[in-house]
PyMOL CGO cylinders between C-alpha atoms (Angstrom):
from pymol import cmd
from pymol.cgo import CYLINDER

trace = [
    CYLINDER, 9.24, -7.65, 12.14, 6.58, -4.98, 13.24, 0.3, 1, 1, 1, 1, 1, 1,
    CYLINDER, 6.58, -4.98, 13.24, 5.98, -1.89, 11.21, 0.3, 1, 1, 1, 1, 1, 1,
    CYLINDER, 5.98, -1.89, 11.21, 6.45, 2.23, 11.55, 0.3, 1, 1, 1, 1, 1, 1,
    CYLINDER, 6.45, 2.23, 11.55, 3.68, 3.76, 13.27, 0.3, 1, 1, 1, 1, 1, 1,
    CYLINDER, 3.68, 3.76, 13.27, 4.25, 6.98, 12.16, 0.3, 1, 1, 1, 1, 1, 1,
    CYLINDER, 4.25, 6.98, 12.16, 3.70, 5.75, 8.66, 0.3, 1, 1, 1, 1, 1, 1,
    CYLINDER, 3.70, 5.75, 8.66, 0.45, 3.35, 9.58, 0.3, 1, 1, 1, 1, 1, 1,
    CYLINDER, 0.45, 3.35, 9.58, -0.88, 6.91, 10.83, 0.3, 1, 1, 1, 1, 1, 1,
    CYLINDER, -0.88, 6.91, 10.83, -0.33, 8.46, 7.88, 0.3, 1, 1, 1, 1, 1, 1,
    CYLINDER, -0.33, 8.46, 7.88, -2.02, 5.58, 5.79, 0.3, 1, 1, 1, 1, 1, 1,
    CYLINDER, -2.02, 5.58, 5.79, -5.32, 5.91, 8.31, 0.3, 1, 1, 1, 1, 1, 1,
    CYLINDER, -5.32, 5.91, 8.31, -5.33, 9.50, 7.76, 0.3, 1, 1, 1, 1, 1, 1,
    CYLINDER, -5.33, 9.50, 7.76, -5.40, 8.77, 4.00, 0.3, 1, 1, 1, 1, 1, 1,
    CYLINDER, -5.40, 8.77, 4.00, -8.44, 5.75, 4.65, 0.3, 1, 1, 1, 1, 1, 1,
    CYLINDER, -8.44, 5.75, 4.65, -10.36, 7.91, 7.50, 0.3, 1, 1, 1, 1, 1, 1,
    CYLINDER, -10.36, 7.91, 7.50, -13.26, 8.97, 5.13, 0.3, 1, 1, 1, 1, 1, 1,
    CYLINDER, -13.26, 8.97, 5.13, -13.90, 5.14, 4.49, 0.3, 1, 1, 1, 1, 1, 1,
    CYLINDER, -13.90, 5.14, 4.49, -16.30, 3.13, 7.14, 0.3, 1, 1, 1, 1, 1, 1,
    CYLINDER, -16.30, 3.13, 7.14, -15.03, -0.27, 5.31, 0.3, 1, 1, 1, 1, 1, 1,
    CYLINDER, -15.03, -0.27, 5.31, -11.37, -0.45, 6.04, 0.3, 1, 1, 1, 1, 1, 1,
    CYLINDER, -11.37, -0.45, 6.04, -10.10, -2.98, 8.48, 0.3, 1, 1, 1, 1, 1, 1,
    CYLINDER, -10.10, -2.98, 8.48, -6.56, -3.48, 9.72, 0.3, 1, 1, 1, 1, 1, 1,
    CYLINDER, -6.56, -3.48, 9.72, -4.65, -7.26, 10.05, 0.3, 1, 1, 1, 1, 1, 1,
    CYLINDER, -4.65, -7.26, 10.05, -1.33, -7.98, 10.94, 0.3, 1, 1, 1, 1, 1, 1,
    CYLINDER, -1.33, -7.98, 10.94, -0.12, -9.63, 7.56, 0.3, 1, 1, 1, 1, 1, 1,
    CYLINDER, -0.12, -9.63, 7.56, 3.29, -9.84, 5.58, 0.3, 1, 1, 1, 1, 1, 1,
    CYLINDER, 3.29, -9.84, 5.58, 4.93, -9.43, 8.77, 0.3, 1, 1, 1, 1, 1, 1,
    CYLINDER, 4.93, -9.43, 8.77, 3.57, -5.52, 9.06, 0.3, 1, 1, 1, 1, 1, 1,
    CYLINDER, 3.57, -5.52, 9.06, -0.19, -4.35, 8.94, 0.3, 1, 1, 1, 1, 1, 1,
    CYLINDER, -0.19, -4.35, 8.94, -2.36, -4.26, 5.86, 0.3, 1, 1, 1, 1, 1, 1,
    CYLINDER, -2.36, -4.26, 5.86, -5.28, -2.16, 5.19, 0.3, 1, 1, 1, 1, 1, 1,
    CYLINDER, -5.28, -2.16, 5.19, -8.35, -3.88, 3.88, 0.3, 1, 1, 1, 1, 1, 1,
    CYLINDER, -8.35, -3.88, 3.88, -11.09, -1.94, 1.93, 0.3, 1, 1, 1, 1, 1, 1,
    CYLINDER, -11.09, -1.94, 1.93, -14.17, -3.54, 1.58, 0.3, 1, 1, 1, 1, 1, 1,
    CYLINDER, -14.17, -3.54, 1.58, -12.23, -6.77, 2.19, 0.3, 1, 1, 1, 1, 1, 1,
    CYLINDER, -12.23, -6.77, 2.19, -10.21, -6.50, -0.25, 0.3, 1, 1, 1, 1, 1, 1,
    CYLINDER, -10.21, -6.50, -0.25, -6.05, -5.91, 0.09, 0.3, 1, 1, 1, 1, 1, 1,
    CYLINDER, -6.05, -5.91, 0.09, -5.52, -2.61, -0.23, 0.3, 1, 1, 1, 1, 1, 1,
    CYLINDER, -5.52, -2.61, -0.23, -2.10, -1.52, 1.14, 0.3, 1, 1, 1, 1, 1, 1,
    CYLINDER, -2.10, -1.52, 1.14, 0.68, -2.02, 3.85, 0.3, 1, 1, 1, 1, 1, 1,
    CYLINDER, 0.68, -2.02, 3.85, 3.11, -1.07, 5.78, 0.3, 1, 1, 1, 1, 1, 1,
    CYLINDER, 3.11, -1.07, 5.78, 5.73, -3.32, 6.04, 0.3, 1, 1, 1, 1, 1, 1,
    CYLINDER, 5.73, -3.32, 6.04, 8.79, -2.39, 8.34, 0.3, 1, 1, 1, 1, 1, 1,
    CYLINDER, 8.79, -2.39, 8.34, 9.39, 1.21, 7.36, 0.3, 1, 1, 1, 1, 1, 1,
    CYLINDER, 9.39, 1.21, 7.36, 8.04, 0.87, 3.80, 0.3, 1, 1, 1, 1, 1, 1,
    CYLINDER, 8.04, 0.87, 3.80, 4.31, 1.31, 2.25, 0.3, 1, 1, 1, 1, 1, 1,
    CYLINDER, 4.31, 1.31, 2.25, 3.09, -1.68, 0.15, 0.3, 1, 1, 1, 1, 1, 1,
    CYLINDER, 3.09, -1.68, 0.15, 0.78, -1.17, -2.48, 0.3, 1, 1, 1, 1, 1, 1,
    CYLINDER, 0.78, -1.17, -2.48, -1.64, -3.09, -4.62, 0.3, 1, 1, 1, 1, 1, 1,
    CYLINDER, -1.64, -3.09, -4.62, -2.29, -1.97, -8.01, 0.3, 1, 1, 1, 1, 1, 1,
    CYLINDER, -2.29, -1.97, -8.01, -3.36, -4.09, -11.33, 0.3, 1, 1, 1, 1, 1, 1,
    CYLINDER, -3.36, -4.09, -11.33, -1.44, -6.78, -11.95, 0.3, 1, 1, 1, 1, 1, 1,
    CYLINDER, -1.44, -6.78, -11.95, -0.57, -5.66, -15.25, 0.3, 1, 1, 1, 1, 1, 1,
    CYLINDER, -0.57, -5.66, -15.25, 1.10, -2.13, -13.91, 0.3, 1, 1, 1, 1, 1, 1,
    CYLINDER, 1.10, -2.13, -13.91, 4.20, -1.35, -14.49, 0.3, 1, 1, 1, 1, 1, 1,
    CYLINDER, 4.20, -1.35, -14.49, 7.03, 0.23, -12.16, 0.3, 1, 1, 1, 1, 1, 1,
    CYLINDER, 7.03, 0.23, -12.16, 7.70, 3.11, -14.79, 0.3, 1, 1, 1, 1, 1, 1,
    CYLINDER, 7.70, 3.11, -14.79, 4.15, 3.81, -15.17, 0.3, 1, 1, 1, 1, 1, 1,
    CYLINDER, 4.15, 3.81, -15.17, 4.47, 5.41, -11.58, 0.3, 1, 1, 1, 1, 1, 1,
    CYLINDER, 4.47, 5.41, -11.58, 6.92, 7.66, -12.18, 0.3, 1, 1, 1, 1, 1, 1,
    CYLINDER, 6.92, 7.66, -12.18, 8.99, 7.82, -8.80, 0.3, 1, 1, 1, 1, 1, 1,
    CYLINDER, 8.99, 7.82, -8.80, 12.63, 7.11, -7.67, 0.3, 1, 1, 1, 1, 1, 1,
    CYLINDER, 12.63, 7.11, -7.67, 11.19, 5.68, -4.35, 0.3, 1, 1, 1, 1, 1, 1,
    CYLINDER, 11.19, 5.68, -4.35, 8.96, 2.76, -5.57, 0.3, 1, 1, 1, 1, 1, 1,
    CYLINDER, 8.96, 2.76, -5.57, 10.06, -0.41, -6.69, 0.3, 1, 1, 1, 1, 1, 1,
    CYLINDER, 10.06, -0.41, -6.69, 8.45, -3.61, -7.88, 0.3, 1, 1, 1, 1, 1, 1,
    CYLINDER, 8.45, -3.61, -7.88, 7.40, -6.10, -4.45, 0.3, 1, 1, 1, 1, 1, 1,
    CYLINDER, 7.40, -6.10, -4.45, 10.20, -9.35, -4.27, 0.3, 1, 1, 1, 1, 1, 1,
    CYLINDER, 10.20, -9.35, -4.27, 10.30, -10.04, -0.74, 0.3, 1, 1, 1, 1, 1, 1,
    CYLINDER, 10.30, -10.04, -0.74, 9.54, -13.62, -1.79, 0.3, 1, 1, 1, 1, 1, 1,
    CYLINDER, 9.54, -13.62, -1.79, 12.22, -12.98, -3.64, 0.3, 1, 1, 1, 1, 1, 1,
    CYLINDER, 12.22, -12.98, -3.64, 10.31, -13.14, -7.49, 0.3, 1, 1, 1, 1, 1, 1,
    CYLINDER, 10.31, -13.14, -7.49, 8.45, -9.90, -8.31, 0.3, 1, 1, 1, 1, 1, 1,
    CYLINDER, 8.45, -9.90, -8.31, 4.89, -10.21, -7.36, 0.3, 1, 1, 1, 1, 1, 1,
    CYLINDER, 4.89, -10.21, -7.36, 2.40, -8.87, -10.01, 0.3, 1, 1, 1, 1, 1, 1,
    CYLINDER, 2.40, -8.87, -10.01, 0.79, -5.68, -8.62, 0.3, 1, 1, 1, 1, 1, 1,
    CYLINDER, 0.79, -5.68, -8.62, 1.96, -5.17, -5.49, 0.3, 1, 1, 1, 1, 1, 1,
    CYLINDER, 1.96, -5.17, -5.49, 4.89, -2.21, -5.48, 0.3, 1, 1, 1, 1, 1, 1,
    CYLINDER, 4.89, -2.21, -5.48, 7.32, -0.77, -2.51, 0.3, 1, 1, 1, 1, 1, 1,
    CYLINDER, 7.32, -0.77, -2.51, 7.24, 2.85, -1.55, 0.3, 1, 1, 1, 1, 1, 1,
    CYLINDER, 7.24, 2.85, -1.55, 10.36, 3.17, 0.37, 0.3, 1, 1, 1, 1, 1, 1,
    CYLINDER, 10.36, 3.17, 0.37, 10.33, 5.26, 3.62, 0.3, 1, 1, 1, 1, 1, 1,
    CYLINDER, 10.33, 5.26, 3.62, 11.86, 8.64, 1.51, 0.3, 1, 1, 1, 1, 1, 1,
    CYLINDER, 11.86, 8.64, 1.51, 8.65, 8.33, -0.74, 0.3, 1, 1, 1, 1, 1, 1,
    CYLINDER, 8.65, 8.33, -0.74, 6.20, 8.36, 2.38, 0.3, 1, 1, 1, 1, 1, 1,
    CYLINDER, 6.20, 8.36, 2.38, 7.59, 10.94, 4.33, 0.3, 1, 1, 1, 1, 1, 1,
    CYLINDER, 7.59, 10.94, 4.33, 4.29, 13.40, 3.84, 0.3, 1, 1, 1, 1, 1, 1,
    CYLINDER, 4.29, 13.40, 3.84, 1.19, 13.01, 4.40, 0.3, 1, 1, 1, 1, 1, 1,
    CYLINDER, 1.19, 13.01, 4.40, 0.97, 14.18, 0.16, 0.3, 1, 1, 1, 1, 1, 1,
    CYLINDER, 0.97, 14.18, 0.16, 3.03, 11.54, -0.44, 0.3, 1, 1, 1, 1, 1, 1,
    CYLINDER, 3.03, 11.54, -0.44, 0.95, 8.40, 1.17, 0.3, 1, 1, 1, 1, 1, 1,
    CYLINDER, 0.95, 8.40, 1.17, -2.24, 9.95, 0.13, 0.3, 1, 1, 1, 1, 1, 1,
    CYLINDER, -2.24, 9.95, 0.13, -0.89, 9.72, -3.49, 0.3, 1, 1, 1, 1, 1, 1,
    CYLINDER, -0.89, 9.72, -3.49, 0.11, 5.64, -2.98, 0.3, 1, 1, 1, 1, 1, 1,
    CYLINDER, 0.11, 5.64, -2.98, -2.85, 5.41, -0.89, 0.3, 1, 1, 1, 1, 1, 1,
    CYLINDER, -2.85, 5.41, -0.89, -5.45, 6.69, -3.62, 0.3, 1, 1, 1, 1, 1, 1,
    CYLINDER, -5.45, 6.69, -3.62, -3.84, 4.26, -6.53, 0.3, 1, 1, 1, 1, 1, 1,
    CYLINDER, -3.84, 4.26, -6.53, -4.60, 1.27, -4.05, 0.3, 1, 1, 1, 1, 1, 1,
    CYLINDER, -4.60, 1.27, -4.05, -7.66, 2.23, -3.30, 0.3, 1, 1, 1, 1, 1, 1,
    CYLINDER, -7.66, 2.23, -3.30, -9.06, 2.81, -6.62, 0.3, 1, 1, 1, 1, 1, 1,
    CYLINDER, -9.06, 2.81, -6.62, -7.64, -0.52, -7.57, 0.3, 1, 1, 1, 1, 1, 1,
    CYLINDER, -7.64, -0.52, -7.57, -9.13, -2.29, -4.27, 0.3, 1, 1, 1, 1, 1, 1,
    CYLINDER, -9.13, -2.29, -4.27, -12.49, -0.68, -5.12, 0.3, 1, 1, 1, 1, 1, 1,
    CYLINDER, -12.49, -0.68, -5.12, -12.15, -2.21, -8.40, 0.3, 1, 1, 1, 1, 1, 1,
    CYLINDER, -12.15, -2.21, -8.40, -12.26, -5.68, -7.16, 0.3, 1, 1, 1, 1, 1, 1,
    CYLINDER, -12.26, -5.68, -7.16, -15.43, -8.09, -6.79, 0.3, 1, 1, 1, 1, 1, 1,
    CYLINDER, -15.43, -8.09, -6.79, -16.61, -7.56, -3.15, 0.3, 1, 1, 1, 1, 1, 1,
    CYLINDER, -16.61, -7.56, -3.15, -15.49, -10.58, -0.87, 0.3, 1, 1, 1, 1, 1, 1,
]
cmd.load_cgo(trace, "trace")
């Protein structure tokens, strides 16, 4: 499938104050792990992120994110940015910061 580099830079940018993030091919793109934990993607041309499982899509407030189906039933916490909504480097720090606050949030694995 691979993934947009462009976009992967822009995510690293966003993660490049961290020492505990760690990159692995997954979902058919590459995911960004924080302190082991999943904290976003890119998948094709698109940034995935985790959130809460109890967020909801209108809570985010953007006409360029949508709820995660690619297994084809909406997976709890995990939201599309499509490529419009990642353009800037604004843009995927915004995505970026949710998922990491949520990955922080986690029990360290």
């Amino acid at each position: 499938m691979g993934y947009n580099e462009a976009l992967a830079a822009r995510v690293r940018r966003a993660l490049s104050s961290r020492s505990d993030v760690a990159e692995k091919p997954m979902f058919g793109g590459l995911t960004f792990m924080v302190a082991r934990n999943m904290c976003c993607g890119v998948i094709k041309d698109e940034l995935m992120i985790r959130l809460a499982p109890q967020t909801v899509l209108a809570a985010l407030a953007s006409p360029h994110i949508r709820n995660c189906d690619f297994t084809r039933r909406p997976m709890p916490g995990f939201f599309i940015a499509a490529a419009e909504g990642c353009i800037d480097q604004k843009d995927v720090d915004r995505w970026v910061e949710l998922a990491l606050k949520h990955a922080l949030s986690l029990p360290p694995k």
